[in-house]
C-alpha positions, 0 to 999 in steps of 0.5 A: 581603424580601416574597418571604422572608415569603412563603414562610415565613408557611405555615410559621409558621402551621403552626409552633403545631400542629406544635409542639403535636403534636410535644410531646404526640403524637410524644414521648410516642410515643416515650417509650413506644416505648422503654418497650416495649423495656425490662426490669425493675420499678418496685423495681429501674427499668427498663433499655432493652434490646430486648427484644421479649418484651413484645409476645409475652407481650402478644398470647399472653396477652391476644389474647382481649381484643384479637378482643374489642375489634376485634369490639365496635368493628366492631359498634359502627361499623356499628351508628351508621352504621345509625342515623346515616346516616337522621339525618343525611339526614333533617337535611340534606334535611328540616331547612330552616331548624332544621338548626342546632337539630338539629345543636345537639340531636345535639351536646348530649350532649357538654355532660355528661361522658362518664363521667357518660353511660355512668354514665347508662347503667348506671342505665337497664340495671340489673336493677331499675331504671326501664327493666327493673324495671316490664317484670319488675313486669308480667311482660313480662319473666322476673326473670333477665333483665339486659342489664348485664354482657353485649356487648349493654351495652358495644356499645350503650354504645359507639354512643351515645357516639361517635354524633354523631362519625358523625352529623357527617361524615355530614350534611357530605358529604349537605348539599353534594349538589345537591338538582338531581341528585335531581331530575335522577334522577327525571326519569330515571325513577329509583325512590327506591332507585335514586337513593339508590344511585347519586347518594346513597349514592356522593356521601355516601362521604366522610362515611362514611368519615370517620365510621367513622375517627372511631367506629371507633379510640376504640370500639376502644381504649375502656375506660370503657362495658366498666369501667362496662357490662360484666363479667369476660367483656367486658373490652377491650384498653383495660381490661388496659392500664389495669390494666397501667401503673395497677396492675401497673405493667408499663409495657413490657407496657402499652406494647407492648399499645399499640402492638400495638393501634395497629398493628392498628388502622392496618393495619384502617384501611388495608384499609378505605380501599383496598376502599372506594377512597381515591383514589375518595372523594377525588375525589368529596369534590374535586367 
């Protein structure tokens, strides 16, 4: 008897979270799978009847906005790595005993929505308003100038809000580094550059690869910073298939759309880890 409840404690622990996936992840996955691969409109109903066309006329008619949100989501992930990375070294080897409090400030954010965030943004980036309109007033800036409706909007609406997502992986794997091992570099002769190249930036690999997994999938399938910061010409694929179930209500062009853009971010996912070296980050991130 002990032997059977042994066994089947693991999968009882697992049974809540498999149970949650399983209703609100793979049946709805499903669900628009098959809504993919039917015809018809919301008048007559929808009929299951494989047709592909949906993907086709998909990538065809909006393949711009997909390169567009592939590229703002690629920019968006190294622009906070760039900026993510020195905060979070700075927190794991120069924060004591304050680390909670600074973790604490990366995450305080979160505490308010995140339209009411990228809202934020689009007061702080409006033409006239309280960044850009005293530089216009004093003349440091032409009265044409405008940041809103531009990339510029969007990507950096996009790295603020899902920075700490970056931020948190990152000071993880950087707070697990034996502060021994930059001694021992040093004691080497190893310059500053060199031990962050070789003992830092090798060891930090897991958090960054985590990071960008975290930052990269939502930056790219997001629509809210491109409905609130951008304009006509920076709409994403999230955008058009919002308006393609909510509007038009072409759920199998909505649906196909979806799946097109998980399929490419998967295959983008998979590329990545095998030139960083799956395998390699793991065994680190094991040591």
């Amino acid at each position: 008897m002990r032997t059977l409840r042994a066994r089947l404690t693991p999968y009882a622990l697992i049974f809540p979270g498999g149970l949650w996936l399983a209703i609100f992840f793979v049946v709805p996955t499903l669900v628009m799978l098959s809504l993919s691969l039917q015809s018809g409109n919301v008048v007559d109903g929808f009929a299951f009847t494989f047709n592909w066309h949906s993907y086709v006329d998909g990538v065809t008619t909006y393949h711009d906005q997909i390169v567009r949100s592939l590229l703002y989501g690629l920019t968006a992930t190294v622009v906070q790595i760039v900026i993510g990375f020195p905060v979070a070294y700075w927190i794991a080897f120069k924060g004591g005993a304050r680390k909670s409090v600074y973790l604490f400030l990366v995450l305080l954010p979160f505490l308010v929505s995140f339209v009411l965030r990228t809202i934020s943004w689009q007061f702080l980036l409006s033409d006239n308003g309280i960044l850009f309109g005293p530089l216009k007033d004093i003349g440091l800036l032409p009265q044409d100038f405008r940041v809103l409706a531009t990339p510029y909007a969007v990507i950096g609406g996009l790295s603020y809000n899902f920075l700490p997502f970056m931020i948190l992986p990152m000071y993880v794997a950087l707070e697990r580094i034996d502060p021994r091992l930059l001694e021992a570099a040093q004691d080497l002769y190893a310059s500053r550059a060199q031990t962050f190249l070789r003992v830092v930036l090798p060891l930090s690999l897991p958090g960054v690869f985590a990071g960008v997994l975290m930052t990269f999938v939502p930056a790219t399938s997001d629509y809210v910073n491109s409905s609130v910061l951008g304009g006509t010409n920076t709409t994403m694929i999230g955008n058009v298939i919002q308006n393609q179930f909510l509007v038009n209500q072409d759920y199998p062009v909505a649906s196909a759309l979806s799946f097109t853009l998980m399929a490419l971010l998967l295959i983008g996912i998979f590329v990545y880890a095998r030139a960083l070296g799956t395998e390699d980050v793991l065994e680190v991130a094991a040591r």
